[in-house]
N, C-alpha and C positions, 0 to 999 in steps of 0.2 A: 499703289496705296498699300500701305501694310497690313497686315489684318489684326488687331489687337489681340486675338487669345493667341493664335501662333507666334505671336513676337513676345509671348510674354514670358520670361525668365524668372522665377522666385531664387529670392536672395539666398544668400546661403542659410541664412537661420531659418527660410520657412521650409528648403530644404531640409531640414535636422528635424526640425515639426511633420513635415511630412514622414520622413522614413519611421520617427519615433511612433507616429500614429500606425503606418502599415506594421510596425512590431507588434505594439499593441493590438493592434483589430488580427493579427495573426494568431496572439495568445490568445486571444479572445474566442476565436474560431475554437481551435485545439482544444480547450476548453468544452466548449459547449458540446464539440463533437464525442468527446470522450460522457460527459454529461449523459446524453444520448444512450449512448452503451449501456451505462449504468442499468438503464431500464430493462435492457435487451437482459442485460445478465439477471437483473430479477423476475423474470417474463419468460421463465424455459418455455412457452408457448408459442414464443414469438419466432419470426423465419428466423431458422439457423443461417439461411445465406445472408441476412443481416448482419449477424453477429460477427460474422467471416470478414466480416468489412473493417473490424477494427485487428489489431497485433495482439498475438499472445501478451507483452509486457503491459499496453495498456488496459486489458478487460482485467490482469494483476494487480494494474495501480489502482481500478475502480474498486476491487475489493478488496484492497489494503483501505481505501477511504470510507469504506461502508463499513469495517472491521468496528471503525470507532465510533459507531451509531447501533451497533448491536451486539458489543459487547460492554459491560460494567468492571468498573475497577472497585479494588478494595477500599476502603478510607485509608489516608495514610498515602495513596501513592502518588498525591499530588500537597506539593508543600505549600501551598495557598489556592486559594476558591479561584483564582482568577489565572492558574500556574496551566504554561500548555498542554497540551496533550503531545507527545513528541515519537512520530514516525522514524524508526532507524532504520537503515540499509547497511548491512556488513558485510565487506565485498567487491565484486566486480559488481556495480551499478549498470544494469540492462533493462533500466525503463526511460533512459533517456530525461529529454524535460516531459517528458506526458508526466509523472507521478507528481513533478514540482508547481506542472501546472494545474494540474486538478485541484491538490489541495490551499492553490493560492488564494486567502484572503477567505480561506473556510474555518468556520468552528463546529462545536457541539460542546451542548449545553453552557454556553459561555468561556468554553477555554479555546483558546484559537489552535489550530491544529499547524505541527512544522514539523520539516524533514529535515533529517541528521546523517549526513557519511561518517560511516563509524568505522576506522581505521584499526583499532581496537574492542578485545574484549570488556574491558575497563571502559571505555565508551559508552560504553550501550549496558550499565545497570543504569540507568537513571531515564531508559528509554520507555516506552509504555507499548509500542508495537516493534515487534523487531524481526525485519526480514534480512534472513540468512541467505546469499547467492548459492548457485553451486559452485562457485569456486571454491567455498569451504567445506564443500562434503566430506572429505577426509576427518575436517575435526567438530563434526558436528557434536559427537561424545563433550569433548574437551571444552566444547562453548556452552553446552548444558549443562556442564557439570559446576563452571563457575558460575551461571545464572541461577545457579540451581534455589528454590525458595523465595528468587522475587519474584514480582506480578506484574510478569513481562509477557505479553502475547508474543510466541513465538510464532515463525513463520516461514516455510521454505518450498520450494517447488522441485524438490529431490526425492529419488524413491528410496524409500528406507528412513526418512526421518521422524514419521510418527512413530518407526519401532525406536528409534534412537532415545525418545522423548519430546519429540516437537507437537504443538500444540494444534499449527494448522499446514496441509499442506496442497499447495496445487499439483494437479495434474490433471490430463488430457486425454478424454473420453471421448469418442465419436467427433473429434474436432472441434472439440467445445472444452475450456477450464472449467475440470468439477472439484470438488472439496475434499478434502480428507479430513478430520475431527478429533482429534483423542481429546476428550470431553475430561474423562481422567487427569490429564495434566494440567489443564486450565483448573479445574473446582480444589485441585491441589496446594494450588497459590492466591485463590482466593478471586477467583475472574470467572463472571457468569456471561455464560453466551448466550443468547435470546433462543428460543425456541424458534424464531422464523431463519434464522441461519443454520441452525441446525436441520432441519427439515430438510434443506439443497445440498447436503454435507453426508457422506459416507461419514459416520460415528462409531467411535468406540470408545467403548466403558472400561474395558481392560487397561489392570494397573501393569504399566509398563515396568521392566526391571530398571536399575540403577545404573545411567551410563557409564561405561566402563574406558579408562585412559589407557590405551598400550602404549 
C-alpha cells in the first residue's frame, strides 16, 4: 500500500509557489536579522560578541538606513511631499542584497525610502544619502567638488575623507564600526544631524579647506 504523503508529488506550479515562498521567508529572515543589529548598533552596551555576529557591510547598511531617521533635510530637497527619499551608492557596491533588503518596503515620514547604483557623478545630485565605495578614493576631491552646495549626506568608509570634505565616515575601532562627523559640512548645506547621532560619532566643528582637483 502506498503511503499518501510520500507519494505525493506537487505539480509544477506549487513547485514555483513553494521555491517563491522559501525566497521570500529567506528575505524575510535577512531582514529581521539585520533589524536585530540595528539595536546592537544603538546599544554600545550591549555584548560586542553579538555585534560580531553580523559583517562589517551589513552593521553599514543599518546605518545608512538609520541615517534617514536622524538626520533632516533642507526644504526644497524633495520636489513633492510624497517624492522619495533616495539612498545612492557610487562604486564598487559591497553590501551585497543586505542594504536592498533592509530598506525594502521602509519609509519615513511618508516618503518611501530607495536605493540607486550611481554609475556617475551626475547621478547622484539628485540623491539625498550618498555613499562613496573605496574604490573612488583617489577622486574623492573631484566628487565633492562637483557636489559641492547640494544637500547631499555624504558618506564613505575611507581614511582621509572627512579631511577631503565628506560629511560621514565609517571606521573601525576595537572591532566595532564607530563614526566620524564633520558637523561643519553637513550645517553647510543645510542638513541637521540629530544630536542622538552625534553623541556615537567622533565630531568636528572644523571648517575644512576647499577640495582641491590635481
Amino acid at each position: 500500500m502506498k503511503h499518501p504523503e510520500k507519494d505525493f508529488k506537487p505539480s509544477g506550479s506549487s513547485r514555483r509557489s513553494i521555491r517563491g515562498w522559501r525566497r521570500s521567508a529567506g528575505r524575510a529572515a535577512r531582514a529581521v536579522a539585520v533589524l536585530l543589529m540595528i539595536t546592537l548598533i544603538w546599544h554600545p552596551a550591549m555584548n560586542a560578541s553579538k555585534a560580531a555576529e553580523f559583517s562589517e557591510y551589513q552593521v553599514k547598511a543599518a546605518f545608512l538606513l538609520n541615517f534617514t531617521r536622524y538626520v533632516d533635510w533642507p526644504k526644497g530637497s524633495f520636489a513633492k511631499p510624497d517624492s522619495p527619499l533616495v539612498i545612492c551608492v557610487l562604486g564598487q557596491d559591497r553590501f551585497g542584497d543586505d542594504l536592498r533588503t533592509l530598506i525594502a518596503d521602509k519609509s519615513v515620514e511618508g516618503r518611501k525610502i530607495v536605493l540607486r547604483k550611481a554609475d556617475t557623478i551626475d547621478q547622484c545630485r539628485d540623491c539625498h544619502i550618498l555613499f562613496i565605495s573605496q574604490s573612488e578614493k583617489s577622486r574623492f576631491a573631484a566628487i565633492l567638488q562637483k557636489l559641492k552646495g547640494l544637500p547631499i549626506l555624504t558618506v564613505a568608509d575611507s581614511e582621509g575623507f572627512i579631511a577631503a570634505g565628506g560629511m560621514i565616515n565609517f571606521k573601525t575601532k576595537a572591532e566595532r564600526v564607530r563614526l566620524e562627523i564633520n558637523r561643519t559640512a553637513a550645517v553647510n548645506v543645510g542638513l541637521k544631524i540629530s544630536s542622538k547621532l552625534l553623541q556615537i560619532a567622533d565630531v568636528t566643528e572644523e571648517t575644512k579647506p576647499e577640495p582641491k582637483i590635481e
